[in-house]
C-alpha positions as CSV (number, residue, x, y, z in Angstrom):
1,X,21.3,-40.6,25.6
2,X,18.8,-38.4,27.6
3,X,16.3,-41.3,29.2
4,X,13.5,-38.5,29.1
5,X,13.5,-37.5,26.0
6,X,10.3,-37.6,24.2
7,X,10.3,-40.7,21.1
8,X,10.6,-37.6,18.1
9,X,10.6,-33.9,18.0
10,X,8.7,-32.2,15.8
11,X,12.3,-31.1,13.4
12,X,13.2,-33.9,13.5
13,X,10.2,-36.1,11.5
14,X,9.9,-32.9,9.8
15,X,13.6,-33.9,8.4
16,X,13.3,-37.7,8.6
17,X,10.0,-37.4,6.4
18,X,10.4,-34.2,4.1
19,X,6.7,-33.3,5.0
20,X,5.0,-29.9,5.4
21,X,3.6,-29.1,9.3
22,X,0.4,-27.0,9.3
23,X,-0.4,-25.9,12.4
24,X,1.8,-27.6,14.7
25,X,2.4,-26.5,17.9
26,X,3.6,-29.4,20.3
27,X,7.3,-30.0,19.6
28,X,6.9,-33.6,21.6
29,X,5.9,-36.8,20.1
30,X,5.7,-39.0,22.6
31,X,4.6,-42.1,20.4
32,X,3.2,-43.1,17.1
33,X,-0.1,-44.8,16.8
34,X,-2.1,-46.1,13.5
35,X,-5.6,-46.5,15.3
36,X,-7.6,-44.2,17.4
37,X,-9.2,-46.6,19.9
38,X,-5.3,-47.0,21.7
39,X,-4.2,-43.6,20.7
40,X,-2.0,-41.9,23.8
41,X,-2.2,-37.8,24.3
42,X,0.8,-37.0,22.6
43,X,1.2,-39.4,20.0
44,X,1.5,-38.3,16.2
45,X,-1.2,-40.0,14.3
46,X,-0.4,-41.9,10.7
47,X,-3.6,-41.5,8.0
48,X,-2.6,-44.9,6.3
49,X,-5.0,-46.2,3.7
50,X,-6.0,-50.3,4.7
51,X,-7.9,-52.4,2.8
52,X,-10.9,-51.5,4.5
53,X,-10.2,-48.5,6.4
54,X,-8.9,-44.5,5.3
55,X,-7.1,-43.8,8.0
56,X,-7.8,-40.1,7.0
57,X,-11.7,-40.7,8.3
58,X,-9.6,-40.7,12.0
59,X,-8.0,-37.7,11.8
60,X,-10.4,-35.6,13.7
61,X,-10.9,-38.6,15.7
62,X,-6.9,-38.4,16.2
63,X,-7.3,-34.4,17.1
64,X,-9.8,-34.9,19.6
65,X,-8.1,-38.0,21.6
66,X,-5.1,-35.2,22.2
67,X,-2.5,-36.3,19.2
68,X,0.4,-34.3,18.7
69,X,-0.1,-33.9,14.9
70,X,-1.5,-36.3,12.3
71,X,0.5,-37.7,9.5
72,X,-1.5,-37.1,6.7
73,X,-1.4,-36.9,2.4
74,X,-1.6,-33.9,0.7
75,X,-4.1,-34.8,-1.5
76,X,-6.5,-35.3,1.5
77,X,-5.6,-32.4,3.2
78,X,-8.8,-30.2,2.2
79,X,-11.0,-32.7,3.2
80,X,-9.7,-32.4,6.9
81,X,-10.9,-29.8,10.1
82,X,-9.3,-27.1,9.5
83,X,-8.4,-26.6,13.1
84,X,-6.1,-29.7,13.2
85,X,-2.3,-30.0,13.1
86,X,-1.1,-32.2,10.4
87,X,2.3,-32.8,8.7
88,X,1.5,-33.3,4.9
89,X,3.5,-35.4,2.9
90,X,2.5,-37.3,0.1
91,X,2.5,-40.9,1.4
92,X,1.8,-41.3,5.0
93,X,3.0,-45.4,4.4
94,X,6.1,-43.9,2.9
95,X,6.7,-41.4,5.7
96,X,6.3,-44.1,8.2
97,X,9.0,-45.8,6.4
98,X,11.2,-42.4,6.6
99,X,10.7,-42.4,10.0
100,X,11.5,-45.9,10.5
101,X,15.1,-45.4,8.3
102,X,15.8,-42.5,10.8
103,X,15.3,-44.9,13.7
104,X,17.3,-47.0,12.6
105,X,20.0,-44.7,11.6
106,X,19.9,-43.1,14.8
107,X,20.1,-46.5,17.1
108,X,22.9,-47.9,18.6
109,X,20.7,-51.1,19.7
110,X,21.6,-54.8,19.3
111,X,18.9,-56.1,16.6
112,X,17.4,-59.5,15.9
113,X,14.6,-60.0,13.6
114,X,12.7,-63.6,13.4
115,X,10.6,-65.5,11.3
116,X,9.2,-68.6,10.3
117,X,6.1,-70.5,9.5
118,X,5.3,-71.3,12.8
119,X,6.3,-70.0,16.5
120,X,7.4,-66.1,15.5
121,X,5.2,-64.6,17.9
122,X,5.8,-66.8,21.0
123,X,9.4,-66.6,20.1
124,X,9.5,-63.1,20.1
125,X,7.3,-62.6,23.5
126,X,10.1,-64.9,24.6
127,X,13.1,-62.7,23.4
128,X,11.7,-59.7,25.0
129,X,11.5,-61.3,28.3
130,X,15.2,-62.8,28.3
131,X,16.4,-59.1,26.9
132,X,14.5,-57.3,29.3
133,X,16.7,-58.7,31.9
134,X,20.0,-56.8,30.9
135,X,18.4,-53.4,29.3
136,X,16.0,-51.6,28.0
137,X,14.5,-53.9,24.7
138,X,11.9,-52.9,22.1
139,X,9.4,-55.4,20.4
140,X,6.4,-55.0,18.3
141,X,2.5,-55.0,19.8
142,X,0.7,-58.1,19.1
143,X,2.0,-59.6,15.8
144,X,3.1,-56.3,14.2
145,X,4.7,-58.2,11.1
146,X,3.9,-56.7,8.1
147,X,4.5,-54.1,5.4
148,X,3.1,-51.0,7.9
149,X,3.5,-53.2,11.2
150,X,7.4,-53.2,11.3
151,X,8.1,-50.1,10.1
152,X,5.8,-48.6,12.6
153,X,7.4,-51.2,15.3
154,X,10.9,-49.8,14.0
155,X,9.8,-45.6,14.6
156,X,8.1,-46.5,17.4
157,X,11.7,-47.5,18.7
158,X,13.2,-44.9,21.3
159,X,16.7,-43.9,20.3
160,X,18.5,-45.7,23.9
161,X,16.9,-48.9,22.9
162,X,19.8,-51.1,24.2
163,X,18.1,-54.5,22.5
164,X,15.2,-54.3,19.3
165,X,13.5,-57.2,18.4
166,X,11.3,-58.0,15.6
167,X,9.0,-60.4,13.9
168,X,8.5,-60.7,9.6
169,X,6.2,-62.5,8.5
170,X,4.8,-62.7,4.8
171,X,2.5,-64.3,2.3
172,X,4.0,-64.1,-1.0
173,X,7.5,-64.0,-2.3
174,X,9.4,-60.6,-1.9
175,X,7.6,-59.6,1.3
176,X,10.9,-59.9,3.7
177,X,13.5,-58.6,1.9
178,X,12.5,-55.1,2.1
179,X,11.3,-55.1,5.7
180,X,14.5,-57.1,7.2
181,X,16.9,-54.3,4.9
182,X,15.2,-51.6,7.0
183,X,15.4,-53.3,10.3
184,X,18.9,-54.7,9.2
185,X,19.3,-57.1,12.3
186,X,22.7,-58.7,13.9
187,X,20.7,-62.0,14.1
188,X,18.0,-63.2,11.7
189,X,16.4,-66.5,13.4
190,X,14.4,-68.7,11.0
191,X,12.3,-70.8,13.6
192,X,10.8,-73.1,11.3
193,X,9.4,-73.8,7.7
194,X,6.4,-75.6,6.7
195,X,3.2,-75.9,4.4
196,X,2.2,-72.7,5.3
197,X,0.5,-70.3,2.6
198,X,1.3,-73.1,0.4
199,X,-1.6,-72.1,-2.0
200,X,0.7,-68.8,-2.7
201,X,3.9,-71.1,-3.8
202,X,3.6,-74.5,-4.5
203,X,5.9,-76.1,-2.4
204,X,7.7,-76.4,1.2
205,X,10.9,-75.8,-1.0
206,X,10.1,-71.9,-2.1
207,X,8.5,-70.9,1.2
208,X,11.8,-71.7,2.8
209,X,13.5,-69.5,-0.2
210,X,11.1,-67.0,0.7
211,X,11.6,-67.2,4.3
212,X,15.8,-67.5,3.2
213,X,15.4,-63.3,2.1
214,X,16.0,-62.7,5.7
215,X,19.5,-63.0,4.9
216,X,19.7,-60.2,2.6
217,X,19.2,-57.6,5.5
218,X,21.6,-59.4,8.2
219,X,24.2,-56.9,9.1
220,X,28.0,-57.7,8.5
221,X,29.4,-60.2,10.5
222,X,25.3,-61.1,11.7
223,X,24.4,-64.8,13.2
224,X,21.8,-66.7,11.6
225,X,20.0,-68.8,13.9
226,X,18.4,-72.5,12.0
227,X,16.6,-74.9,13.1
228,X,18.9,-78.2,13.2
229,X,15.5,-80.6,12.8
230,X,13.8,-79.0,10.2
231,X,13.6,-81.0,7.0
232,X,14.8,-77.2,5.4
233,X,18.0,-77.1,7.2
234,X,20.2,-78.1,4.0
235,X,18.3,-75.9,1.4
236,X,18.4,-73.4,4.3
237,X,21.9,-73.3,4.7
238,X,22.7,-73.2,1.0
239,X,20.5,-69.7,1.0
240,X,22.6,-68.3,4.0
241,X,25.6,-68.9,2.0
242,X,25.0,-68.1,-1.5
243,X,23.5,-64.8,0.7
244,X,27.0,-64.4,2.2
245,X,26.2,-64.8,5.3
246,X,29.6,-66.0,7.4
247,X,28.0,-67.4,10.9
248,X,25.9,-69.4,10.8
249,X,24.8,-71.5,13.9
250,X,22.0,-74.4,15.1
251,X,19.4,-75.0,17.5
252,X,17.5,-77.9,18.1
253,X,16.5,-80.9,19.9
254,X,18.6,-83.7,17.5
255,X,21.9,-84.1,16.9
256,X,24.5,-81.9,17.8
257,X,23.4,-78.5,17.5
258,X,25.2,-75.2,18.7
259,X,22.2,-75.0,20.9
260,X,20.6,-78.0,22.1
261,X,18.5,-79.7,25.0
262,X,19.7,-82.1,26.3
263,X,17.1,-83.5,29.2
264,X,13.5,-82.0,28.7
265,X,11.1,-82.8,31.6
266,X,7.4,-81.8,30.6
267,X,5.5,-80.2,33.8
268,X,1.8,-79.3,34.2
269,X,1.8,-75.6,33.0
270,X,5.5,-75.4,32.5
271,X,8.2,-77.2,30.8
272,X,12.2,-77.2,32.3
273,X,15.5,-77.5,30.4
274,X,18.9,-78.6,30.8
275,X,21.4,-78.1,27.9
276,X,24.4,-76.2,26.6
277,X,24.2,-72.9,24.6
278,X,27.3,-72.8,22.7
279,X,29.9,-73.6,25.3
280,X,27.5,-72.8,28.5
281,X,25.9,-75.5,30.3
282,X,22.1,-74.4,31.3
283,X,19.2,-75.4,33.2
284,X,15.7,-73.2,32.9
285,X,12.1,-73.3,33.1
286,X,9.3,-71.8,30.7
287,X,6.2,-71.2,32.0
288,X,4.2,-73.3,29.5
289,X,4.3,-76.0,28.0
290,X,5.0,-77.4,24.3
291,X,7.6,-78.8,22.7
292,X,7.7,-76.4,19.7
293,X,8.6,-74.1,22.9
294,X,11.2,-75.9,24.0
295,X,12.9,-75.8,20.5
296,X,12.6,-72.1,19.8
297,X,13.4,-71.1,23.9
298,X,16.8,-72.7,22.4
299,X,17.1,-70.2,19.8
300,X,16.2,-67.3,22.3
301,X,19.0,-68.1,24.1
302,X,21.5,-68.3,21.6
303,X,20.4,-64.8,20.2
304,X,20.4,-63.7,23.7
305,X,24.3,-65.0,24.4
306,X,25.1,-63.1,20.3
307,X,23.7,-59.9,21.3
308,X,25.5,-59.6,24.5
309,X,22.9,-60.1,27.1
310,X,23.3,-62.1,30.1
311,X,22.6,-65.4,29.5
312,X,21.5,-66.8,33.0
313,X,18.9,-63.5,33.5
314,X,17.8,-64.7,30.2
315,X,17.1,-68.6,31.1
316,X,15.3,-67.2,34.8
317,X,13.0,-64.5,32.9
318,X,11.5,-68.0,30.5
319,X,10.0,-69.0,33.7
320,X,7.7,-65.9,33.2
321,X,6.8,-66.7,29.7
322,X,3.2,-67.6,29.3
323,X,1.2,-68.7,26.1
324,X,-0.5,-65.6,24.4
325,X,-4.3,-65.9,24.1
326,X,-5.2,-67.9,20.3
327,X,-1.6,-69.3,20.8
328,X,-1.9,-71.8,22.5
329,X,-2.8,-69.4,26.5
330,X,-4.5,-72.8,28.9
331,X,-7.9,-71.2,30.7
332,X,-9.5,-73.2,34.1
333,X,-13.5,-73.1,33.2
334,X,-15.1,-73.6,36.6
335,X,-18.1,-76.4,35.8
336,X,-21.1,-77.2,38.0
337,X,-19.2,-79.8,39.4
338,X,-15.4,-79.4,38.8
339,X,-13.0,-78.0,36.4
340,X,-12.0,-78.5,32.6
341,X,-8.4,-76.9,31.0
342,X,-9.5,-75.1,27.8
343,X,-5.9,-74.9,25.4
344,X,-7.2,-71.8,23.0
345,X,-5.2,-72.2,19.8
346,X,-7.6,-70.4,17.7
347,X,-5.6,-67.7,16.1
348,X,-4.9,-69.5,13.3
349,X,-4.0,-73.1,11.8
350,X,-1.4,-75.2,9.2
351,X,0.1,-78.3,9.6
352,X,2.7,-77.7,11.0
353,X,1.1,-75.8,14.3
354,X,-1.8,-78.2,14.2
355,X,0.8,-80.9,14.8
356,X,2.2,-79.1,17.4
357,X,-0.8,-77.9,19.5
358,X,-2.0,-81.7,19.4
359,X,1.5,-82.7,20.6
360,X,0.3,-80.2,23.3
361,X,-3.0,-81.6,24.1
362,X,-1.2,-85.0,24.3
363,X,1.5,-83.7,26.8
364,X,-1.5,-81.6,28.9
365,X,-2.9,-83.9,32.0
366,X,-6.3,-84.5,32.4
367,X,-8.4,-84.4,35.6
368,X,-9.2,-87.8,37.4
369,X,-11.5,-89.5,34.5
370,X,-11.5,-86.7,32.2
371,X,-10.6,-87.0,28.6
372,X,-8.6,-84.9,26.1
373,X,-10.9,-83.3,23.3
374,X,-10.2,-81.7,20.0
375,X,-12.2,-79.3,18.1
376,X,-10.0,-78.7,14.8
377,X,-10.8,-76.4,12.1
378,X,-9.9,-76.1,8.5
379,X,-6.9,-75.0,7.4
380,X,-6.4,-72.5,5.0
381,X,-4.5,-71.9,1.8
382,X,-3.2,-75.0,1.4
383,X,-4.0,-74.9,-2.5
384,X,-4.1,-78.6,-4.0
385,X,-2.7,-80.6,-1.3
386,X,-5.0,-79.6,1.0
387,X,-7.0,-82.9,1.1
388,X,-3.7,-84.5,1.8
389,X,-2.6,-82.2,4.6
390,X,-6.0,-82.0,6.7
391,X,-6.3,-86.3,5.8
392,X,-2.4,-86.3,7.4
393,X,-3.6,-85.4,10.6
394,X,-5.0,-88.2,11.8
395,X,-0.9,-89.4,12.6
396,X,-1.1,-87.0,15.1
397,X,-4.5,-87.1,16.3
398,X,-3.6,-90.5,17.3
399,X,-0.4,-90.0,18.7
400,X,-2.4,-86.9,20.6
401,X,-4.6,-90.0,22.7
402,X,-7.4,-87.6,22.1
403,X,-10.7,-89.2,23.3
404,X,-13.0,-86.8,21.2
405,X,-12.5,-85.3,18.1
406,X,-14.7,-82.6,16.5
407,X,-14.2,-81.0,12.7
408,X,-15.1,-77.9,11.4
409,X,-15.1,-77.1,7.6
410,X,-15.4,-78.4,4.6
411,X,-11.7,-79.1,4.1
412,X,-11.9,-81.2,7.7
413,X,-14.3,-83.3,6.3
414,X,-11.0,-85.4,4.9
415,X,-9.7,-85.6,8.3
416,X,-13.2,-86.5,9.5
417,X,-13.9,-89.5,7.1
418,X,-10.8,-91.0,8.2
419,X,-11.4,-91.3,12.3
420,X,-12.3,-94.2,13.7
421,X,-15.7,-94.4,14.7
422,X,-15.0,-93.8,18.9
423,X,-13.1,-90.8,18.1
424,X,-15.4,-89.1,16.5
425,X,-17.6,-86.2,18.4
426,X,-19.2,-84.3,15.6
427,X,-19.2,-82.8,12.1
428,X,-20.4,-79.1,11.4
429,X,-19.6,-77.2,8.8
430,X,-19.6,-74.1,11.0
431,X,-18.0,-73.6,14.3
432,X,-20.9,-71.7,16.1
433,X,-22.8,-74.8,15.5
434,X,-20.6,-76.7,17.8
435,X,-21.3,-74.3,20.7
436,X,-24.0,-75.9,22.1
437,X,-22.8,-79.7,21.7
438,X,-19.5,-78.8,23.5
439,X,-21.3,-77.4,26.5
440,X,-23.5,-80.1,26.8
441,X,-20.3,-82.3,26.7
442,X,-17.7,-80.8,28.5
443,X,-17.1,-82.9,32.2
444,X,-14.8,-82.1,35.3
445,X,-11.4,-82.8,34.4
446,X,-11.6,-82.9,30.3
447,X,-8.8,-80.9,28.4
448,X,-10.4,-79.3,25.1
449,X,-8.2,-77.8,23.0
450,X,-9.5,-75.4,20.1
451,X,-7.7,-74.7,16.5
452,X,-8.2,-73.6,13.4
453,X,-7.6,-70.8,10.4
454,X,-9.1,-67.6,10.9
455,X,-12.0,-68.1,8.7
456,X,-13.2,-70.7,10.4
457,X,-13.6,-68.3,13.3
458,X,-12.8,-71.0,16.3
459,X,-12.2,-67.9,18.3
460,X,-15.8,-66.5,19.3
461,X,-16.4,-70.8,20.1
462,X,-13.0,-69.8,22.5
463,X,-15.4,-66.4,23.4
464,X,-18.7,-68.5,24.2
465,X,-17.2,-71.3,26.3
466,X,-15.6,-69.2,28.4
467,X,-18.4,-66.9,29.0
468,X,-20.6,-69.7,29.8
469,X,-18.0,-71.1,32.3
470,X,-16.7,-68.5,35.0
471,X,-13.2,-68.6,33.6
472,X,-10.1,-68.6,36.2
473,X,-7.3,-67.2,33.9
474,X,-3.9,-69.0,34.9
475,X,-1.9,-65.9,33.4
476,X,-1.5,-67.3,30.5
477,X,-2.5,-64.0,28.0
């Protein structure tokens, strides 16, 4: 395939989505873009409708930022400047999805598609850098997972992608199926499953069924990657089966899985591996530490070896692998008199990533008398067993040797009640009210680490520490 050709001509979405062009005159389209602030010259901007947002109100926006053409509905067409160049079809959503089929359709690439309660993003980050290594791969921005984000990660995909890669995600039952049958992947990797969204099902059991419609988009012949030590592996299986999937293969830290570690050595800022991927002994590095890493790096590999890609590339790019910012990306804030490790796990909380980023702040060294510090916020949709879920945590808070703990949220306050009295730092029902205790508190050599659901909005505390502390970014984001 021509390496210089642009990502679509202008006949060909015309054919891929049925629609009308008015007043199109580039035949290009060098990309595809949803939002006007990152918009490229040359992209063909899509008019979706959001929840909060028409993207119609962009179009001119779109026009003057240099797009090729906006993607727009018919029905909105005459409220539009006139001197644009739009293609009108009926559904702009639905003529992303076109264009996504014809990607697709059109690819000769290796696919893998992951998801999971916890760890798709970092797992995905992970698969683009061991891909990367042996050919051009394709991944989403940022966690592009949803009904518009992987279609528009799928037709954003240039046609001599040698490796695609994508992340599903969803909320509610039914959400995966129809996004993994238009990616329609050679390996479907479940990382893990947990009480996640468990106010939308009820139970650990139906979010792994949920997660389990992966399988109904794996190509013939496909891998499924699962994770050997979650307590989902059985009811897992079963699903891969009854789905018809053939291979099926493990990863994990226990037992004897297809891919396993075998000696895990815990490093400040990095973490290295020695094991076997199917029949291939391995030793690597990643670049950060975590054991919830260390179990999915596993899976990376073993996707890596199914798709075709070389395997030992693949273990020497995980040394360049650093924790995205929210996910659990390790900042230096430069104090008056030394330095403190701020772990920014903000992006959002559950159990079972709660339980891993304190596993994290328990592996993380402190400075010479410094202390490790949690601020933990609540934890969303977790419908009637919240109580019990945020109350679980103290387990790990323990086993975390935190020295501090603060709580956020009313749901926390069940954590909260049960700390002993030396653990506890401070109660607030908001996060910004924390802001000035922590910075009153923070010494040289602490390690805070910060976590909780959205709504609790841990991320501007993330924001406000590290404006008030000249920050000395390790590389992590």
């Amino acid at each position: 395939m021509d390496p210089d050709r642009p990502l679509w001509t202008l006949a060909e979405v015309v054919e891929a989505t049925g629609g009308e062009p008015v007043n199109c005159k580039r035949d290009a389209i060098t990309g595809l873009s949803i939002d006007t602030r990152t918009l490229v010259e040359g992209d063909a901007f899509v008019a979706i409708a959001g929840d909060r947002f028409d993207g119609h109100q962009f179009a001119g926006a779109a026009m003057d930022a240099g797009a090729a053409l906006a993607i727009v509905a018919r029905e909105k067409l005459g409220e539009l400047p006139g001197t644009g160049s739009y293609l009108v079809v009926e559904d702009p959503l639905a003529a992303l999805r076109d264009l996504a089929h014809a990607a697709r359709a059109r690819s000769r690439a290796r696919i893998v598609a992951v998801t999971g309660s916890v760890g798709k993003t970092s797992t995905k980050d992970m698969l683009k850098l061991a891909l990367d290594r042996s050919g051009l791969s394709h991944a989403p921005v940022a966690s592009f997972n949803n009904h518009w984000g992987v279609p528009l990660t799928l037709a954003r995909m240039p046609a001599a992608t040698r490796f695609g890669i994508f992340e599903i995600g969803m909320n509610h039952p039914g959400e995966i199926t129809p996004l993994v049958q238009l990616v329609r992947p050679h390996v479907v990797i479940i990382t893990t499953v947990g009480p996640v969204h468990l106010e939308f099902f009820g139970s650990v059991e139906r979010i792994a069924q949920a997660k389990a419609e992966i399988f109904q988009g794996l190509e013939p012949g496909g891998l499924a990657l699962l994770n050997r030590d979650n307590d989902q592996f059985d009811l897992l299986t079963y699903l891969a089966k009854t789905a018809g999937v053939d291979r099926l293969a493990t990863f994990g830290r226990e037992g004897m899985a297809d891919a396993r570690a075998e000696n895990v050595s815990a490093q400040t800022g990095c973490t290295s591996i020695s094991g076997h991927i199917f029949d291939k002994q391995i030793t690597y590095k990643i670049g950060a530490p975590g054991q919830h890493l260390v179990t999915n790096s596993l899976a990376v590999l073993a996707a890596v070896a199914e798709l075709g890609g070389d395997l030992a590339l693949a273990g020497l790019a995980l040394a360049d692998f650093h924790a995205p910012k929210g996910r659990g990306a390790q900042v230096t804030l430069t104090l008056r008199d030394g330095a403190a490790t701020l772990i920014d796990e903000s992006y959002n909380a559950n159990p079972s990533s709660m339980r891993a980023a304190l596993n994290l702040l328990g592996e993380t060294p402190t400075g010479r008398n410094g202390r490790r510090i949690a601020v933990l916020g609540d934890m969303l949709e977790l419908g009637e067993a919240e109580g019990q879920h945020h109350a679980g945590l103290l387990g790990p808070v323990r086993a975390s040797r935190a020295d501090l703990v603060y709580c956020v949220g009313t749901r926390m306050h069940a954590l909260w009640d049960g700390l002993p009295k030396h653990l506890k730092g401070a109660y607030a029902e908001e996060a910004s009210s924390l802001r000035p205790l922590l910075l009153e508190e923070l010494r040289p050599g602490d390690v805070l680490m910060i976590k909780g659901s959205l709504g609790t909005r841990m991320g501007p505390l993330v924001d406000a520490l590290r404006r008030e502390f000249p920050a000395d970014d390790d590389g992590a984001e």
